[in-house]
N, C-alpha and C positions, 0 to 999 in steps of 0.2 A: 501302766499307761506309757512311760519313758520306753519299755523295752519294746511294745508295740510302734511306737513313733519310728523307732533308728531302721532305717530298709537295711537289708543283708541282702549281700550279693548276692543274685542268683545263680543256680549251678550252669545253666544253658549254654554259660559260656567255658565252661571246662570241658564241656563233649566235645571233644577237636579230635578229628587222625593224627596220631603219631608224626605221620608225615608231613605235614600239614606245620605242624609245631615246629617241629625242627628247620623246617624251609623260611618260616616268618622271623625264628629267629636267627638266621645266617644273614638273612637278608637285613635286621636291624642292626647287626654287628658291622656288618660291611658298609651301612651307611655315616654307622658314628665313626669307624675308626680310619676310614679312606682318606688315603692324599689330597683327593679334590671333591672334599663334602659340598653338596649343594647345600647351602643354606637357605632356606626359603625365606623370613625375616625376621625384623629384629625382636618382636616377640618368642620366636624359638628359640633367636641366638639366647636372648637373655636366660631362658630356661636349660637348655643342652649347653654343659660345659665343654664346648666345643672349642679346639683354637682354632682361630678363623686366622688369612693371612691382613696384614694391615694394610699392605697398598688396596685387597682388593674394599675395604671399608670408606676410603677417602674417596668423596665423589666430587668431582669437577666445579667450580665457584661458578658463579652466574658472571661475575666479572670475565670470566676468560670465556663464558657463552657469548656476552654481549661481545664482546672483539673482535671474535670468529665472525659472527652475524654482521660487523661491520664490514667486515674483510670483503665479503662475499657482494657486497651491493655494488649494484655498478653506476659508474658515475655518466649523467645524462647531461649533452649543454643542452641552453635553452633555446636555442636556435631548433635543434631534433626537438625539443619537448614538443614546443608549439605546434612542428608539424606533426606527430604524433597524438594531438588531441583527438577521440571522439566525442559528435554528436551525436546523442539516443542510442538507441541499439544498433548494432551493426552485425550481424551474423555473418560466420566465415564463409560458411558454404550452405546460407541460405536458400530456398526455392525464390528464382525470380518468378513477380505476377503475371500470370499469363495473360496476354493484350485481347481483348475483344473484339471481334469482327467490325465493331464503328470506330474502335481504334483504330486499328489498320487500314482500314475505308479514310481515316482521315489524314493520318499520315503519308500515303500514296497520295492522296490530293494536293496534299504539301509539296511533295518531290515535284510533283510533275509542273506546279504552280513557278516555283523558281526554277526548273528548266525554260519555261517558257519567256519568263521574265530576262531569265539571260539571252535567248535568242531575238527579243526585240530589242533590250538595250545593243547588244551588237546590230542587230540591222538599223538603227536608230542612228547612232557611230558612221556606216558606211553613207548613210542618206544623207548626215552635216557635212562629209566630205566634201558628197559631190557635187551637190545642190546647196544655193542659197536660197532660204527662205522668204517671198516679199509679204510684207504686211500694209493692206489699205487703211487710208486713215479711219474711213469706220469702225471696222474693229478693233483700232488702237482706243478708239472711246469708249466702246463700250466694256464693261465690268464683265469679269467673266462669273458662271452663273455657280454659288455657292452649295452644296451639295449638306445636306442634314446630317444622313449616314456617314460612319469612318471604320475604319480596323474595331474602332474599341465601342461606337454604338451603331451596330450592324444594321441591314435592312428590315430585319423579323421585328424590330423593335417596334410597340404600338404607343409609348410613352416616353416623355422627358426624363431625364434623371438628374432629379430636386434634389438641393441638399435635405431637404424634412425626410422627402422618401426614402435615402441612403441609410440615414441617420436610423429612421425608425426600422426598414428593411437587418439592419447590422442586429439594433436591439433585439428583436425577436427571434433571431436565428440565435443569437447566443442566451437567450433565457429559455428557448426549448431545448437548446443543446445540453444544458444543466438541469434542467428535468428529466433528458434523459440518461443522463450517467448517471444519474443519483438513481433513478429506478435499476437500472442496472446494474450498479452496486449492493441493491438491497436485494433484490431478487431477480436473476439474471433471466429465466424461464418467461417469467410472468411482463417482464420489457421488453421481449420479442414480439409477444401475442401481442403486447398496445403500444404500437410504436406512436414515436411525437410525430416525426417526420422521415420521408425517404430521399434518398441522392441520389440521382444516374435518371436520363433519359428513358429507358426500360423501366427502371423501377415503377417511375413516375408513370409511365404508359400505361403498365399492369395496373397498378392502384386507383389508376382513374377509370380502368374497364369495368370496375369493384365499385366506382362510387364512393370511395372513402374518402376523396382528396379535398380541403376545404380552400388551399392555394396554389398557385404555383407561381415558383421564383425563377426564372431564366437568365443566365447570366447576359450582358450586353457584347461580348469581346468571344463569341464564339466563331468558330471556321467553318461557316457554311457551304457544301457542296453540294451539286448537281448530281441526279445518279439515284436508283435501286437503292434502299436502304440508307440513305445518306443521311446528315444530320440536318437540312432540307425540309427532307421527307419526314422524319420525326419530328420537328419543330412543328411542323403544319397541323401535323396528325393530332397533335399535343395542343394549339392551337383552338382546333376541331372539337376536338372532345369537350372542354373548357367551355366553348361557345355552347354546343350543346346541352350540358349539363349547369350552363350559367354559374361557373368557376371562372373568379378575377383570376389571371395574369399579369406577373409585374414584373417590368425589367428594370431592376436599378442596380444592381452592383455587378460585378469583373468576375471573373473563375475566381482569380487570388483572392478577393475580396472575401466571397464568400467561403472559400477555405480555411481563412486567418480566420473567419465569423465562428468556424467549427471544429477549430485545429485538428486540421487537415495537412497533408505533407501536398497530397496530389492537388493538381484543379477541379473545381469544383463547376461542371455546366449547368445543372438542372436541381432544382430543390421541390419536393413537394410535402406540404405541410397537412397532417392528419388530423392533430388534435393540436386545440391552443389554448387548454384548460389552464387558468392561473396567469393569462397575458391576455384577456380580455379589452382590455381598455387599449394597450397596444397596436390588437390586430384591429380594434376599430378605428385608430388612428393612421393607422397604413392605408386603409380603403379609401379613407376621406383624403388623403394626401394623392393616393392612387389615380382618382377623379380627378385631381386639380391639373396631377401631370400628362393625362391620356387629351385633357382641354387643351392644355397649352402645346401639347404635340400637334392635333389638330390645326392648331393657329398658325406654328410654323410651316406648314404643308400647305396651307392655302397662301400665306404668305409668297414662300419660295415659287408657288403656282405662277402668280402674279408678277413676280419678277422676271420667269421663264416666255412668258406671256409677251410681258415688255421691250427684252429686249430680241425675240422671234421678229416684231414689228418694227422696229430700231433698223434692222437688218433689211 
């Protein structure tokens, strides 16, 4: 049984060419007995009684790495630091976003807006020159007539902006905003197909021709212009549809407002809300807040009527 257990080498490996034998072994001679033996490592060395040279064995301390590694850094004040910080991502030679057609429609209306503002303040300048201004004493009595609208709650607007409406408008953009990163984060595919909610004036436009839109939020501080396509003409559109398909619209917060609501870098004009599964109770307390501030808008409009009224007859 012992002598069956021990393997014996097999012959297979003695069949070699002649030539063959003698090349393998020139080749092992020239590797042990060479000036400049590659040592491959310290497992071989220990086996091949090779002498090996002793400088090349001493390998470099980590002390004299670290030193080097100091040597090499370079000293910053903090003066450059500071300006040297980024914020977020910053790509070198990123793609800028290309601007849309109501961008640029709005932007052009911008230009041409402070052109025009400069040429009456100049002619405004030439006219206190030349002329003095008389004022009768009626007019000095009467109040001049107080206007609702400003820059920041435009004319499109058909309500007040309540501190409850603000409040509650903020809340709900930011607990759907969080339903939907979290779907997003779980399954990116399937939070496309059910969106919470959409941004942009188009968007919002398409989604309401769908019948999907259960709100819509319009910021109060937008640039409205005259004109083909203009923001106008989509406000109205947008408006329209609403009315016909008996969709609230609400205007209570700013572009920035509702950007910071979504973190957002850009401004933010137009929000349209799909679903508001899990804010129940919220979005029925924006409607009722909604109704209180379209009342009291009302009230001021008859009011300001009444005062226009007054002082027409004054006159």
């Amino acid at each position: 049984m012992e002598r069956s257990l021990q393997t014996k080498p097999s012959d297979k490996f003695k069949i070699i060419d002649q030539l063959t034998y003698e090349k393998i072994q020139q080749n092992s001679s020239t590797a042990n007995t060479g000036a400049n033996a590659s040592i491959r490592n310290a497992k071989y060395r220990r086996k091949s009684g090779v002498p090996s040279d002793l400088l090349n064995l001493v390998k470099p301390s980590n002390v004299a790495k670290k030193k080097s590694h100091l040597k090499l850094k370079r000293v910053i004040d903090t003066a450059v630091k500071n300006g040297l910080k980024h914020r977020g991502k910053q790509r070198e030679n990123g793609r800028k976003k290309k601007k849309s057609r109501l961008k640029k429609r709005i932007l052009r209306h911008r230009e041409s807006e402070e052109k025009q503002e400069q040429r009456i303040n100049e002619f405004e300048d030439v006219l206190q020159q030349l002329t003095t201004l008389t004022i009768s004493p009626k007019q000095s009595e009467v109040t001049p007539k107080r206007s609702i609208h400003s820059n920041r709650f435009c004319d499109y607007c058909d309500n007040c902006t309540t501190t409850q409406l603000v409040q509650l408008t903020d809340q709900l953009l930011r607990e759907l905003n969080h339903f939907q990163r979290r779907a997003y984060a779980i399954h990116e595919l399937k939070a496309k197909a059910h969106r919470r909610f959409v941004v942009g004036f188009r968007e919002v436009q398409s989604f309401l021709r769908i019948k999907k839109i259960k709100l819509v939020l319009i910021a109060t501080d937008c640039d409205p212009f005259a004109g083909q396509a203009g923001l106008n003409q989509s406000i109205a559109s947008i408006k329209a549809l609403c009315k016909d398909q008996q969709i609230p619209v609400a205007f209570a917060l700013q572009r920035r407002q509702m950007a910071y609501a979504l973190y957002k870098k850009a401004l933010i004009g137009c929000v349209g809300i799909i679903n508001y599964d899990g804010s129940q109770a919220l979005f029925s307390q924006l409607l009722a807040a909604l109704k209180e501030a379209q009342n009291a808008y009302l009230w001021l409009v008859q009011q300001t009527n009444k005062g226009t009224k007054e002082i027409e007859e004054y006159q």
